[in-house]
Each structure stands twice: as C-alpha cells, then as structure tokens.
C-alpha positions as a Markdown table, in Angstrom:
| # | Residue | x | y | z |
|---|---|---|---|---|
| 1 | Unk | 0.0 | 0.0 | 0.0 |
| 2 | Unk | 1.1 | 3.2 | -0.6 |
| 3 | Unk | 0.9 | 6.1 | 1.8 |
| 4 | Unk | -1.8 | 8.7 | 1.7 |
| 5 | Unk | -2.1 | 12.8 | 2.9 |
| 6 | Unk | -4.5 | 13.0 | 4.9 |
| 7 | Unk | -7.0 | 16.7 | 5.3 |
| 8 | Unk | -8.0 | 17.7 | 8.3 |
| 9 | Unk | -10.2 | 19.7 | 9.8 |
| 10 | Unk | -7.7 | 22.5 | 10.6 |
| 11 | Unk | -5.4 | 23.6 | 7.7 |
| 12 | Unk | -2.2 | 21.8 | 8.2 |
| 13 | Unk | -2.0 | 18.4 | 6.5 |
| 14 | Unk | -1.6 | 15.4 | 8.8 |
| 15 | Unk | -0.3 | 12.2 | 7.1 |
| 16 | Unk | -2.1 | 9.4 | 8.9 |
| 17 | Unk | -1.2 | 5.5 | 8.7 |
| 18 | Unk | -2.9 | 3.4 | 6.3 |
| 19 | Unk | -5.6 | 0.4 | 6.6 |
| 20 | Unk | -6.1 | -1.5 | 10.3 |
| 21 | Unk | -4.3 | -4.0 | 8.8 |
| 22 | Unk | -5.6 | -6.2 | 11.7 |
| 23 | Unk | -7.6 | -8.1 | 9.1 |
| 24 | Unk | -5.7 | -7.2 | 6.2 |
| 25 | Unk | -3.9 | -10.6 | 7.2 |
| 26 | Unk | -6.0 | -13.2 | 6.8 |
| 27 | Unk | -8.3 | -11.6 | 3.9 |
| 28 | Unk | -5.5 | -11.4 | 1.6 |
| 29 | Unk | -4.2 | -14.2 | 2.4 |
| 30 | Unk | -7.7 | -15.8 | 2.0 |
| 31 | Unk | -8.0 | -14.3 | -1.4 |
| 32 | Unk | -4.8 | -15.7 | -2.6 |
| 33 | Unk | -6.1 | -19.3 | -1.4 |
| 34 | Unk | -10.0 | -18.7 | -1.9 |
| 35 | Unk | -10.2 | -20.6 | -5.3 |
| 36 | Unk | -8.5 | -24.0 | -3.4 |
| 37 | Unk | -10.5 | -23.0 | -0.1 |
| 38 | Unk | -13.0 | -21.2 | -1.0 |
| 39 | Unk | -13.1 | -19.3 | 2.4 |
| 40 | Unk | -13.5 | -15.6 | 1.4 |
| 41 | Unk | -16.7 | -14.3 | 0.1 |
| 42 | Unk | -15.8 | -11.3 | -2.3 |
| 43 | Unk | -16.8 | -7.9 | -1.9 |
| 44 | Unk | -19.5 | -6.4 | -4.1 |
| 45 | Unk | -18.4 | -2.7 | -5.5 |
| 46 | Unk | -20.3 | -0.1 | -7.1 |
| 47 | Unk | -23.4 | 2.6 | -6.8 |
| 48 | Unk | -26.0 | 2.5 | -5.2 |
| 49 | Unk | -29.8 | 4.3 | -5.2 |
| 50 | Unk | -30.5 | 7.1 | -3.0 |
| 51 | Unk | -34.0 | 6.7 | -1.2 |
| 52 | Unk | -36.1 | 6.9 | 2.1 |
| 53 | Unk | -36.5 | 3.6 | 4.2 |
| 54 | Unk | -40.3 | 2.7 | 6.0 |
| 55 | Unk | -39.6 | -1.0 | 6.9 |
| 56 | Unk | -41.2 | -2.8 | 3.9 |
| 57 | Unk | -40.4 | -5.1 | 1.4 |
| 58 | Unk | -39.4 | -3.0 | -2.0 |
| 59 | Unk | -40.3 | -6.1 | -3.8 |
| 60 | Unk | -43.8 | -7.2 | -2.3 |
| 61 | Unk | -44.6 | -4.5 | -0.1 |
| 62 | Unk | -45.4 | -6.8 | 2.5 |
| 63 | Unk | -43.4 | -5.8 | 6.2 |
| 64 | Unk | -39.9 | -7.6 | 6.0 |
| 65 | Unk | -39.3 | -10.3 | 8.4 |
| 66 | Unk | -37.4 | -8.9 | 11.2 |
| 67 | Unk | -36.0 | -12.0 | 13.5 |
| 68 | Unk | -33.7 | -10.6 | 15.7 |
| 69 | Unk | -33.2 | -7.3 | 13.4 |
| 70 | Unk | -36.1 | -4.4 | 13.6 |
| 71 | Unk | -35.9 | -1.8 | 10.6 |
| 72 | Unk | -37.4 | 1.4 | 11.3 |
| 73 | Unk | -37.7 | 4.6 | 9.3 |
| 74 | Unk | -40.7 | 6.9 | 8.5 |
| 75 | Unk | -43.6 | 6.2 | 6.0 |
| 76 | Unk | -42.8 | 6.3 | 2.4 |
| 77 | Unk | -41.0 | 4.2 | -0.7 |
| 78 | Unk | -38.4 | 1.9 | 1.2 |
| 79 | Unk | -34.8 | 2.1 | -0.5 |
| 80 | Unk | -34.0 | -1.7 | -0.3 |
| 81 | Unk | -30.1 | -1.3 | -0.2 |
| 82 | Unk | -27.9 | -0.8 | 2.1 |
| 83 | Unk | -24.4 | 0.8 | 1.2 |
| 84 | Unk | -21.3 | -0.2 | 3.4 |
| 85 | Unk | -18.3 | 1.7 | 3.1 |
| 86 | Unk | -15.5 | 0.0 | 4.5 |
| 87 | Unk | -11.5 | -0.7 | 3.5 |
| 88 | Unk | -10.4 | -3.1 | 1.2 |
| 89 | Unk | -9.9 | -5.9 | 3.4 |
| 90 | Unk | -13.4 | -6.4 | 5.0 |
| 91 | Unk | -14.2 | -10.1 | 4.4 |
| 92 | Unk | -17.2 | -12.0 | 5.6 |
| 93 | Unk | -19.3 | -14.9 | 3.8 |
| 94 | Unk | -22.2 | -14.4 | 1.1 |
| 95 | Unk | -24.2 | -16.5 | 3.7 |
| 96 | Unk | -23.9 | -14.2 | 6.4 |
| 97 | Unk | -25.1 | -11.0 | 3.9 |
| 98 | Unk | -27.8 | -13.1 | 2.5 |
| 99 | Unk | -29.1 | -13.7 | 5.8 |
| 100 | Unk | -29.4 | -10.2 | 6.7 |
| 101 | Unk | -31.5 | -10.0 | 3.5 |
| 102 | Unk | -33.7 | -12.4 | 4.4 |
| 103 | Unk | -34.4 | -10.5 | 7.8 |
| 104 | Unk | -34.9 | -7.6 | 7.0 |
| 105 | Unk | -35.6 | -7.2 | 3.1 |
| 106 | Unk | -32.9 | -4.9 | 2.5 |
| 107 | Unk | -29.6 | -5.9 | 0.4 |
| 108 | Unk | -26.0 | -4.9 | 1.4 |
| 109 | Unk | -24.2 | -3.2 | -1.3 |
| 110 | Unk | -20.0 | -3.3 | 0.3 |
| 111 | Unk | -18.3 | -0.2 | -0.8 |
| 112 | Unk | -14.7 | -0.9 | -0.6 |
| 113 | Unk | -12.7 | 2.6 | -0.6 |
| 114 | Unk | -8.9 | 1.9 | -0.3 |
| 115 | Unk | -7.4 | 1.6 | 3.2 |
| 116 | Unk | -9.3 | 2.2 | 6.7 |
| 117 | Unk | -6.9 | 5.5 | 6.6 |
| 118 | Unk | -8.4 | 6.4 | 3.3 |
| 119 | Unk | -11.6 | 4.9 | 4.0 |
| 120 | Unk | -12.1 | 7.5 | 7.3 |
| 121 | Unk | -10.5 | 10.4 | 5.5 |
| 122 | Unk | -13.4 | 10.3 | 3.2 |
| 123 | Unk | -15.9 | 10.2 | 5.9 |
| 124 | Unk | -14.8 | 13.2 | 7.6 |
| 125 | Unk | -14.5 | 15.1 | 4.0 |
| 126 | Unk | -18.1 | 13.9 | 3.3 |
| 127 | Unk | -19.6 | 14.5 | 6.8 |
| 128 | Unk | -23.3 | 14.9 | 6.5 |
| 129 | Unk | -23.2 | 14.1 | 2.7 |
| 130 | Unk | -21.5 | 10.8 | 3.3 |
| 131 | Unk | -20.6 | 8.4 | 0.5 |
| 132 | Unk | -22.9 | 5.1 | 1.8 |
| 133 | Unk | -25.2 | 4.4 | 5.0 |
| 134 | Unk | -22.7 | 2.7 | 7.2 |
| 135 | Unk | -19.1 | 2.9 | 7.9 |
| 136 | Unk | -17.3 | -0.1 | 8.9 |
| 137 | Unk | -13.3 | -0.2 | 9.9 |
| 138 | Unk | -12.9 | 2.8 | 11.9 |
| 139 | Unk | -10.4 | 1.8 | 14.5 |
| 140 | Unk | -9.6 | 2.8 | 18.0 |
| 141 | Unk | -6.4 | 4.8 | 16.9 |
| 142 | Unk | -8.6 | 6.7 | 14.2 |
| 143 | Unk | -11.7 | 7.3 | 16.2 |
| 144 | Unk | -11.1 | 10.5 | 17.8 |
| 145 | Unk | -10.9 | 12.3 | 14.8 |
| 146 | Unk | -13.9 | 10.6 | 13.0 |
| 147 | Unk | -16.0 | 11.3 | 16.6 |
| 148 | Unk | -14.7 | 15.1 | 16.5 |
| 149 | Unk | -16.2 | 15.4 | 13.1 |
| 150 | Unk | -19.6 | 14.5 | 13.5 |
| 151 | Unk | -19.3 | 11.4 | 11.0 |
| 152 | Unk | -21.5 | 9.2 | 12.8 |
| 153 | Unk | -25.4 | 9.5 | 14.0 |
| 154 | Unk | -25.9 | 7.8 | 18.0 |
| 155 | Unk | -27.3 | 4.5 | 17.3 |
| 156 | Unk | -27.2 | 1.6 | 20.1 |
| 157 | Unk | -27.6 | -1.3 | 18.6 |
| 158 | Unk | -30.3 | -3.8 | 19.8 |
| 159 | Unk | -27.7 | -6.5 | 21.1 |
| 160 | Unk | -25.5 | -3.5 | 22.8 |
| 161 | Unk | -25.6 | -5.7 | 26.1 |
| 162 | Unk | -23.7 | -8.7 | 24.7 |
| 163 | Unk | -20.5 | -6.8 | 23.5 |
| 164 | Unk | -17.9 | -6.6 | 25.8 |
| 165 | Unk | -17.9 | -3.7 | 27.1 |
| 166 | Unk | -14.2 | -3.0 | 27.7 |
| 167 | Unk | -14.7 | -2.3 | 24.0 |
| 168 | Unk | -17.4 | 0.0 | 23.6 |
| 169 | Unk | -15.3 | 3.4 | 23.8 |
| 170 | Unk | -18.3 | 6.0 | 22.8 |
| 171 | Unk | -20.5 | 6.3 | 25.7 |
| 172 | Unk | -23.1 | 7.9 | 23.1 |
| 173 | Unk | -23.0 | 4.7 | 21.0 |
| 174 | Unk | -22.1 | 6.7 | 17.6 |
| 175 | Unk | -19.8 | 3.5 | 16.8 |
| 176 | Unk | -20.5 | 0.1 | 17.8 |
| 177 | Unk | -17.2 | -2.3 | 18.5 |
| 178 | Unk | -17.6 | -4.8 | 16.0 |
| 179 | Unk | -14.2 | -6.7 | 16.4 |
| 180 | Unk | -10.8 | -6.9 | 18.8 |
| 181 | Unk | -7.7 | -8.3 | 17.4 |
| 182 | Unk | -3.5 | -7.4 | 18.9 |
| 183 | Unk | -0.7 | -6.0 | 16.9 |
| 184 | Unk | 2.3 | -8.0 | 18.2 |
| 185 | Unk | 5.9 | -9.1 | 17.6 |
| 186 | Unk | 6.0 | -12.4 | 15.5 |
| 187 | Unk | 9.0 | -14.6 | 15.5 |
| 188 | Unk | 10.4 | -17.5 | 12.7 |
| 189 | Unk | 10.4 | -20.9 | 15.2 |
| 190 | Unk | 12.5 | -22.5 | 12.5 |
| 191 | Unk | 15.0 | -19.5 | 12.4 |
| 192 | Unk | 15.9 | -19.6 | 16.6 |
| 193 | Unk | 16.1 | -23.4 | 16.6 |
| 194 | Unk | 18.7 | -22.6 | 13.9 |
| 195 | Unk | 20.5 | -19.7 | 15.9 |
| 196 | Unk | 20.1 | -21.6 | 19.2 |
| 197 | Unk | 19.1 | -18.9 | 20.9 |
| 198 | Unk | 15.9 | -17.9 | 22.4 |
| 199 | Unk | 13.8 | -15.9 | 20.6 |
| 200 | Unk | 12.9 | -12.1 | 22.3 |
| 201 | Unk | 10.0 | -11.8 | 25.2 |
| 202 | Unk | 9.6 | -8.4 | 25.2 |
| 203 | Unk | 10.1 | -5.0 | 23.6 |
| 204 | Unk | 13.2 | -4.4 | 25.9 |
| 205 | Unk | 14.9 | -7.6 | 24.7 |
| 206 | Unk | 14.9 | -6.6 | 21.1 |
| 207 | Unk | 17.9 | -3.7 | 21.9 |
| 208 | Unk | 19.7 | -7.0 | 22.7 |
| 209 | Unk | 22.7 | -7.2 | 20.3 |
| 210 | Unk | 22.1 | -10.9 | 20.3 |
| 211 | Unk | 19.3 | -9.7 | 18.3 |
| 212 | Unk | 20.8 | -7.2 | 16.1 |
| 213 | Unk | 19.5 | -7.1 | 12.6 |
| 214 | Unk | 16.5 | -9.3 | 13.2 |
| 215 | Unk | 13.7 | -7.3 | 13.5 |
| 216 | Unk | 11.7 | -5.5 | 10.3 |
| 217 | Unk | 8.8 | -2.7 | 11.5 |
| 218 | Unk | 6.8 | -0.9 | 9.5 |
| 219 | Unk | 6.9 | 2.5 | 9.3 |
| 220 | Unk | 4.4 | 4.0 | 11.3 |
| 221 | Unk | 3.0 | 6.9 | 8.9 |
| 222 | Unk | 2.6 | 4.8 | 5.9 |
| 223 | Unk | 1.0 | 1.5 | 8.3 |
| 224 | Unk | -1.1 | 0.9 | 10.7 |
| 225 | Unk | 0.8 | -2.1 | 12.4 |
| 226 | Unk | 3.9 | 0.3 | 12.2 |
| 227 | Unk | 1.7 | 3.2 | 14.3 |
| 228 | Unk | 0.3 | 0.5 | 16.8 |
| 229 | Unk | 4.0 | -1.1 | 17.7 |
| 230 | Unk | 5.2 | 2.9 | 17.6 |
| 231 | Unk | 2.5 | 3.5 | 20.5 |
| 232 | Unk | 3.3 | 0.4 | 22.1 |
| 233 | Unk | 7.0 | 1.5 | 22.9 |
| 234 | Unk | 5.3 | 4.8 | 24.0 |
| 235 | Unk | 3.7 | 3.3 | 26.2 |
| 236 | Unk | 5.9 | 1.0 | 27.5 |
| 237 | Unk | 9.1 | 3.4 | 28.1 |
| 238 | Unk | 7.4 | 6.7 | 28.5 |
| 239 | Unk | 7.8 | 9.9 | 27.0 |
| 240 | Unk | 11.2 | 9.6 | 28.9 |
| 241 | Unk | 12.1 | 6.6 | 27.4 |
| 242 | Unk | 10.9 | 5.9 | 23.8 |
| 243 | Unk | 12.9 | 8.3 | 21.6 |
| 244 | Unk | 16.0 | 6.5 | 23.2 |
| 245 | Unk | 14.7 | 3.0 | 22.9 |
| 246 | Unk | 13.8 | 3.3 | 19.4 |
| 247 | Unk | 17.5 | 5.3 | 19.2 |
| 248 | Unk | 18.8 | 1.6 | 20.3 |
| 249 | Unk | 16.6 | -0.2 | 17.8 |
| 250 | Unk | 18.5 | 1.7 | 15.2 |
| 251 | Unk | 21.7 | 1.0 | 16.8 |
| 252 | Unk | 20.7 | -2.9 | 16.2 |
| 253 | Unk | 20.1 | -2.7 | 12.7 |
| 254 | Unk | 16.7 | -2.2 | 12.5 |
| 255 | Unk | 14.7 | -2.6 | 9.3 |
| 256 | Unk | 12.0 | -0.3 | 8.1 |
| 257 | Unk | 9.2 | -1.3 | 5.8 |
| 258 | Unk | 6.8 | 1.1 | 4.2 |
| 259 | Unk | 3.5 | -1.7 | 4.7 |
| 260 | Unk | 2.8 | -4.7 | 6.5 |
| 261 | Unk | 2.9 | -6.6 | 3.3 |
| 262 | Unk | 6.6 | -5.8 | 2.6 |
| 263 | Unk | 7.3 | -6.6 | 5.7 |
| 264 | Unk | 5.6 | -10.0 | 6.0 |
| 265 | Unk | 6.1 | -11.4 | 2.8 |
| 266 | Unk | 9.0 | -9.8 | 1.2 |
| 267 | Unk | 11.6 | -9.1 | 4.2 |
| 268 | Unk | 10.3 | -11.6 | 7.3 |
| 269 | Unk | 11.7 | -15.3 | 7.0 |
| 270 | Unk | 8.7 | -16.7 | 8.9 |
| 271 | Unk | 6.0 | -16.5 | 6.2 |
| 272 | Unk | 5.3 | -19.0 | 3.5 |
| 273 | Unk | 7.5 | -18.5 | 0.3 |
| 274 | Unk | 8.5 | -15.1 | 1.5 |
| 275 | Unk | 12.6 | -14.7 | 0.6 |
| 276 | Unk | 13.4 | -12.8 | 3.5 |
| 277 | Unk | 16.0 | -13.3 | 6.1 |
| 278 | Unk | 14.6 | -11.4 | 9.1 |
| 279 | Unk | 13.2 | -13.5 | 12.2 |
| 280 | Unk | 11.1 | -10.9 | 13.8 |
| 281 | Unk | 8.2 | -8.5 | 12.3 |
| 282 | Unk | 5.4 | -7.0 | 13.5 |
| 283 | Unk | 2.4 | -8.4 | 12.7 |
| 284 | Unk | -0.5 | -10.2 | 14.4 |
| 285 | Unk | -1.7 | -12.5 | 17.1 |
| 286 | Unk | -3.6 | -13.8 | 14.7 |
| 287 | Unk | -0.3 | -15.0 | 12.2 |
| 288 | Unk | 0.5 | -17.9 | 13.5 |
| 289 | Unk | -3.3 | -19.7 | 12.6 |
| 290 | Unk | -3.6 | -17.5 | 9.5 |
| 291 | Unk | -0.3 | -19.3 | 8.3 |
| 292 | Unk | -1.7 | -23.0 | 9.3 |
| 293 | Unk | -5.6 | -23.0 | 8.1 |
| 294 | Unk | -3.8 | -21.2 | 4.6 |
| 295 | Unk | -0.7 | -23.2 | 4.4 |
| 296 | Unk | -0.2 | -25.6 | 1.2 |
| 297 | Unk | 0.6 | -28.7 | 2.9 |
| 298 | Unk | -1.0 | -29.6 | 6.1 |
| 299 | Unk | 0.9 | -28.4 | 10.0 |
| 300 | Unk | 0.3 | -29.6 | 13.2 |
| 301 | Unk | 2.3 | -26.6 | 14.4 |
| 302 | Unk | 2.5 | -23.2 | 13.4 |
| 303 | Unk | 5.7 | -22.1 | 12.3 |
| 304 | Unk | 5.6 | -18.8 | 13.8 |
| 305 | Unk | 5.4 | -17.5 | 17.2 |
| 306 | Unk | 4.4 | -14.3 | 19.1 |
| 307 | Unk | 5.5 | -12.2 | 21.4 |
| 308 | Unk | 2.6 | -11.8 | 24.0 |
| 309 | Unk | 3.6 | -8.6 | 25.6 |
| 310 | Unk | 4.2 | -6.7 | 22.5 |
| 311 | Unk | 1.0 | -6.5 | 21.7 |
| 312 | Unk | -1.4 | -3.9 | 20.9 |
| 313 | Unk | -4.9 | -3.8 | 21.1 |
| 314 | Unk | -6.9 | -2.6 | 18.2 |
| 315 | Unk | -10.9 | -2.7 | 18.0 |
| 316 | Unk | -12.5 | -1.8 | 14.9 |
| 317 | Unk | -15.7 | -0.5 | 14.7 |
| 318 | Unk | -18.7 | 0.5 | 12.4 |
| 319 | Unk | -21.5 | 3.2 | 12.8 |
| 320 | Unk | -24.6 | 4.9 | 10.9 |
| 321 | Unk | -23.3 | 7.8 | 9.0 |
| 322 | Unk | -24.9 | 11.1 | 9.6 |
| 323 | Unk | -26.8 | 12.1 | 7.0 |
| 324 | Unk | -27.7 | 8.5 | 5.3 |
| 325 | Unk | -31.1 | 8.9 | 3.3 |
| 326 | Unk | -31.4 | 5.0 | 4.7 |
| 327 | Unk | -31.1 | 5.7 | 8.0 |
| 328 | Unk | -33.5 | 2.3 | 9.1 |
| 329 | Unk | -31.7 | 0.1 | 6.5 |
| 330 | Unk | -28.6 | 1.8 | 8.1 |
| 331 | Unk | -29.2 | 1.0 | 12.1 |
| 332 | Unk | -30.9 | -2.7 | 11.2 |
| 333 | Unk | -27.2 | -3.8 | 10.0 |
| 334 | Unk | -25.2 | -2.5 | 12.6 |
| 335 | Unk | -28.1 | -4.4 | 15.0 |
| 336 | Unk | -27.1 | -7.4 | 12.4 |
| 337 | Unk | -23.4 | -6.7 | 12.7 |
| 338 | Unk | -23.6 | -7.8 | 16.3 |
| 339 | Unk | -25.8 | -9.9 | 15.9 |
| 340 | Unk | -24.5 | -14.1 | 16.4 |
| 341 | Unk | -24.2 | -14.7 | 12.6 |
| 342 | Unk | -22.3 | -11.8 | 11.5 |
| 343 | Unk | -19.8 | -12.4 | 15.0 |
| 344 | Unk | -19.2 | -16.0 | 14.5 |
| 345 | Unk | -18.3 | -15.5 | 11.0 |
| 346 | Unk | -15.2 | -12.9 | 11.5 |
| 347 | Unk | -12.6 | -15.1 | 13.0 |
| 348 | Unk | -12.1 | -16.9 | 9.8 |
| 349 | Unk | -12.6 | -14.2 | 7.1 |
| 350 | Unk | -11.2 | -11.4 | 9.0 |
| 351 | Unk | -8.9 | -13.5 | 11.8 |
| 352 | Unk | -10.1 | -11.3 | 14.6 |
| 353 | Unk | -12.1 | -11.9 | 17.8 |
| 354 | Unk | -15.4 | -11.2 | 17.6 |
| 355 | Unk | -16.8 | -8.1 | 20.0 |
| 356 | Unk | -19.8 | -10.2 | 21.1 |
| 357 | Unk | -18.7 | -12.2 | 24.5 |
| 358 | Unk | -19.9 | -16.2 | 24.3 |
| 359 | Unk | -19.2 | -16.3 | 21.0 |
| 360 | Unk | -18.0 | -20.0 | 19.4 |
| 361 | Unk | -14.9 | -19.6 | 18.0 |
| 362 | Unk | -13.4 | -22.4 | 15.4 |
| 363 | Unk | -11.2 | -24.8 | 17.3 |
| 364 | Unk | -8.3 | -24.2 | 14.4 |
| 365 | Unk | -8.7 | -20.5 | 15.5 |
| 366 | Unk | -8.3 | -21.2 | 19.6 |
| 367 | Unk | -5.7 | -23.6 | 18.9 |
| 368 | Unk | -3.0 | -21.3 | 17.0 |
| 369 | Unk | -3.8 | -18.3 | 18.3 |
| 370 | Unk | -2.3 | -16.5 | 21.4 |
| 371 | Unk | -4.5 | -14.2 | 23.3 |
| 372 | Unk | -2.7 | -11.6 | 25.3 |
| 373 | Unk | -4.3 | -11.7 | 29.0 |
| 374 | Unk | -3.0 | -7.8 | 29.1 |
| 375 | Unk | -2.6 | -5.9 | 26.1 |
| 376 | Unk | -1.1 | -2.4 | 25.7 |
| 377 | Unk | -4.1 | -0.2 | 25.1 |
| 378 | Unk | -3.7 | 4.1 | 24.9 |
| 379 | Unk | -6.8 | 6.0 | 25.2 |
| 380 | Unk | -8.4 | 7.0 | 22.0 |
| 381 | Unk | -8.4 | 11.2 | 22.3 |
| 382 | Unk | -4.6 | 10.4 | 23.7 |
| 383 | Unk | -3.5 | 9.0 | 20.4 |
| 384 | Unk | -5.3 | 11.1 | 18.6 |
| 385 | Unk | -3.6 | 14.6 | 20.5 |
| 386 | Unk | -0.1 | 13.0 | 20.1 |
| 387 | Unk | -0.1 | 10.6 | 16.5 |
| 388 | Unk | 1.0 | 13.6 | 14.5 |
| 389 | Unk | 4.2 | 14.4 | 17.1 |
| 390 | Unk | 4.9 | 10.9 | 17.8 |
| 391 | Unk | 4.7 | 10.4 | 14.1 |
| 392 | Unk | 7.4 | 13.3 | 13.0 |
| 393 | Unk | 9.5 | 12.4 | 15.5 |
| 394 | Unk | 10.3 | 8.6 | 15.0 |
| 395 | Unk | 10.5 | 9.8 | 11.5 |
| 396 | Unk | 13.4 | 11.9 | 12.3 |
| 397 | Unk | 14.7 | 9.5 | 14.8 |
| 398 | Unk | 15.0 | 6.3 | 12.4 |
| 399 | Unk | 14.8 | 7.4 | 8.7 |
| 400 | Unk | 17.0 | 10.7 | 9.4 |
C-alpha cells in the first residue's frame, strides 16, 4: 500500500497510517487461497440508489421479516439497499449478507474505498453528505478524529448488552465495536532453533545485540501495524524513554518497511514462500493460525510464534453515518453486525475476535492463536492529541 495525505479539519495536512491491517492478514491471504479454499466471500463494489426507508419489502410490499433485526424509518418508498463503506480488506461470507437479507428485506451493497486511513479520510470530508449508510473499519487509533467530526449518528444497537464492554469506547454509542484483534511481535520458530538462541519476550529484549538485525517494523506513517508497535514502545518506556529506545533499535540494525505486506512477505523469513531473512516482524496474534488453516501442505504446528507482551490492542468499529437517506436500512445492520451470525463468522474471514462475549470460535482458530491476558491499550483522544508528534518524531529518529 502506498501512503496517503491526509485533510484535516484544521489547515495543516496530517499524514495518517494506512488500513487496520488487523484483518488485512487473513483476507488477503484468504483471497490468494479462496479458489482452493473457497473461504473468502468477495466484496460487491459499485453505486448505489439514494431513497427513504419505511420498513417494507421493495419487492412485495409486504413488512420484511425482522428475527432478531427491527428496521425502522418513517412512511414512504423503502430504499431496499444498504451501502457499506469499508477498506479493502473487510471479508465475511455471502451467507452471512444473504441472511441479513432475508431479515430484513434490505440488500447490502459493500463499498470498498482503499485503506481504513483512506476509507475514514473520506468520511470526515463527506460529513453529513456521506458516501454510503454505514461505515465499517474505523479503529480505536482513528476514532477521535472521526468522533470530532460528527461522522456518525448515535445509534445503540439492539444487542449493545452482549458486547464486551471493555470495547465500547463512545458512551453515546455513535460506533459500535464490532471486532478486537492485537498488533504483536511475531518470530520465525525455524529461524531460533537454527540460531540456538531464544527468541525475544519483550520490547526491551529486542535492543539485545544478540538480536541485532533481526527485527523488520513498519513504518508507522505509511501502516497501521507500524503506528500501533510505535504507540506500544510509547507506552511501555514513557515519554522519557521511547525516543532512546527506538534510538537503540536503530543502533541494532533495525529494518523499516513502508506496509505490513513488505514486511511480512518480502523481508520476514517466517511467512510461507516469503525470501526474507529477518526472524522478527510485527504483525498479528492472529499469524500464526492464518499461516496454518492457509498453508499448502498440512501443519500440526504453526511455524511462527508471538511475542505476548508486544502486543497492541486494536478494535474496529462501524457506525450509521450522519446524514444517510437510509437511515432504518442503516441501524438494522449495525443491530445485524452484532448480531450471532455476522460475529461468528469474522474469525475466519477477518482472523479477529469477535466483540460479542460467548461467541464460538473455530477450534483451528483457539488452537493457533495467542490471546494476550494484558494488552497495551492508549486512550483514543490520547492518540489522537499526540499521533502527529509521535509520528514526526520517529520519523526523524529512524529514517534521518
């Protein structure tokens, strides 16, 4: 991916990371494997009709069935589709959209608009004019800025009680957590059985010079991963600390990738057919199963590892956006979003946790995936205040 300016509000430019790649993971790798697997239900793109939403049946005119979803809206023609906006790595099955069809009565038409960085750019240009109905991939180190600009209309969805609430960061319910997943240092097993040496535990281990010219980050205005591991050294060492941390990192040789692509496949010796020599990357909690369920020939191990305290929370959300002319289409998916169907679908099309607590998850999913008990988590507004700063700074700290 390629980095992006970002406009805001005030006149200076602020250049922003690119996509949550949280899910960016497992839904290309998905794609590249969906003919043999077909896993990964591909995302519709295109237009969509403007219109005003009473709760019936476009086709019959008979009241849609509802289930566990309720549709409401004034009197007058129902617009029958629904317009997601989203990034281009939102992944979930045809099943799960045709069951929200079958409902409600409305169809979901996915919008795919670049990267989440992109994506939420767009949605504060377009506030009150927006581009679709709902807005799905906002994430907790955008969400400030999206909040601050009015993008989304207050809607708690019917299901609010069964999220976890640790996750539900608007008190006014203008986004709904839909997912959870951890930015976190991945390691090569293969690699340190090799070097005979342990592989790192935590972020002050990689200064080590037993580790020098091992690690690969990516760079943390052009990457989301990059800005999450940034933030987690922030965190960890303090405003004291960081600058002369990530001053040791380059002391140790570290490498700097523009994307988590780069990074995973092209410089990171861990990932299947990648040609790179590095043993350490940040990437996912989620890796390690994305690499087994994908891999070409069958594992009973993963080949790759993680570094549980690394990691990073991120929680993605969606919400209605203000001025939707389908404001009841709009609010019955984000009810659907949360509902069971859509949850248990995400860990294997997006390799996240779902935000709805007593969820099944798929025992290929539990097995290979490490779940941090504590992950590093900033505040929202806090992120937002300092991303710029923090953002120049390691710039002129690392690339010079």
């Amino acid at each position: 991916m390629s980095p992006f300016q970002i406009d805001p509000v005030d006149p200076a430019p602020l250049h922003l990371p690119d996509v949550p790649d949280l899910p960016v993971v497992p839904a290309r790798r998905a794609r590249r494997f969906a003919a043999a697997l077909a896993v990964v239900a591909v995302a519709l793109t295109g237009c969509g009709n403007d219109g005003e939403a009473d709760g019936s049946d476009a086709a019959t005119g008979d009241a849609a069935p509802t289930n566990d979803v309720s549709p409401t809206g004034s009197a007058g023609p129902r617009d029958p589709l629904v317009q997601l906006v989203t990034h281009d790595s939102f992944s979930i099955g045809d099943h799960v959209l045709a069951d929200f069809t079958d409902q409600t009565g409305y169809e979901v038409q996915v919008l795919a608009s670049g990267d989440a960085g992109a994506t939420v750019n767009a949605a504060v240009l377009t506030a009150g004019n927006p581009q679709g109905d709902v807005l799905f991939g906002v994430d907790n180190t955008l969400l400030s800025r999206a909040l601050e600009a009015d993008v989304f209309v207050p809607h708690e969805p019917t299901d609010a009680d069964e999220l976890d609430r640790a996750l539900v960061l608007d008190d006014q319910w203008r986004v709904t957590p839909i997912d959870r997943g951890d930015v976190c240092l991945n390691y090569d097993v293969a690699a340190y059985e090799d070097l005979a040496i342990d592989p790192p535990t935590s972020l002050a281990d990689l200064v080590d010079p037993a580790y020098d010219g091992q690690l690969v980050v990516e760079n943390p205005a052009t990457s989301s991963p990059g800005l999450a591991f940034l933030l987690a050294t922030v965190v960890t060492f303090g405003e004291d600390g960081w600058e002369d941390y990530w001053s040791e990192l380059v002391a140790n040789d570290v490498a700097v990738s523009a994307g988590w692509e780069d990074a995973y496949y092209g410089v990171f010796s861990g990932s299947a057919g990648s040609e790179g020599d590095r043993p350490l990357v940040v990437s996912y909690a989620s890796s390690p199963p994305a690499e087994v369920i994908f891999s070409d020939e069958e594992l009973d191990a993963a080949p790759t590892g993680v570094v549980v305290d690394s990691c990073f929370q991120q929680v993605e959300f969606a919400g209605v956006l203000t001025g939707t002319d389908n404001e009841a289409g709009a609010r019955a998916l984000v009810d659907f979003m949360v509902g069971e169907t859509f949850q248990a679908d995400i860990p294997l099309e997006m390799f996240v946790f779902p935000a709805r607590t007593g969820v099944d998850l798929p025992p290929e999913f539990v097995e290979y995936t490490t779940v941090p008990d504590d992950p590093i988590t900033l505040d929202p507004a806090t992120i937002d205040a300092q991303r710029e700063d923090l953002v120049q700074r390691w710039t002129e700290l690392v690339l010079g």
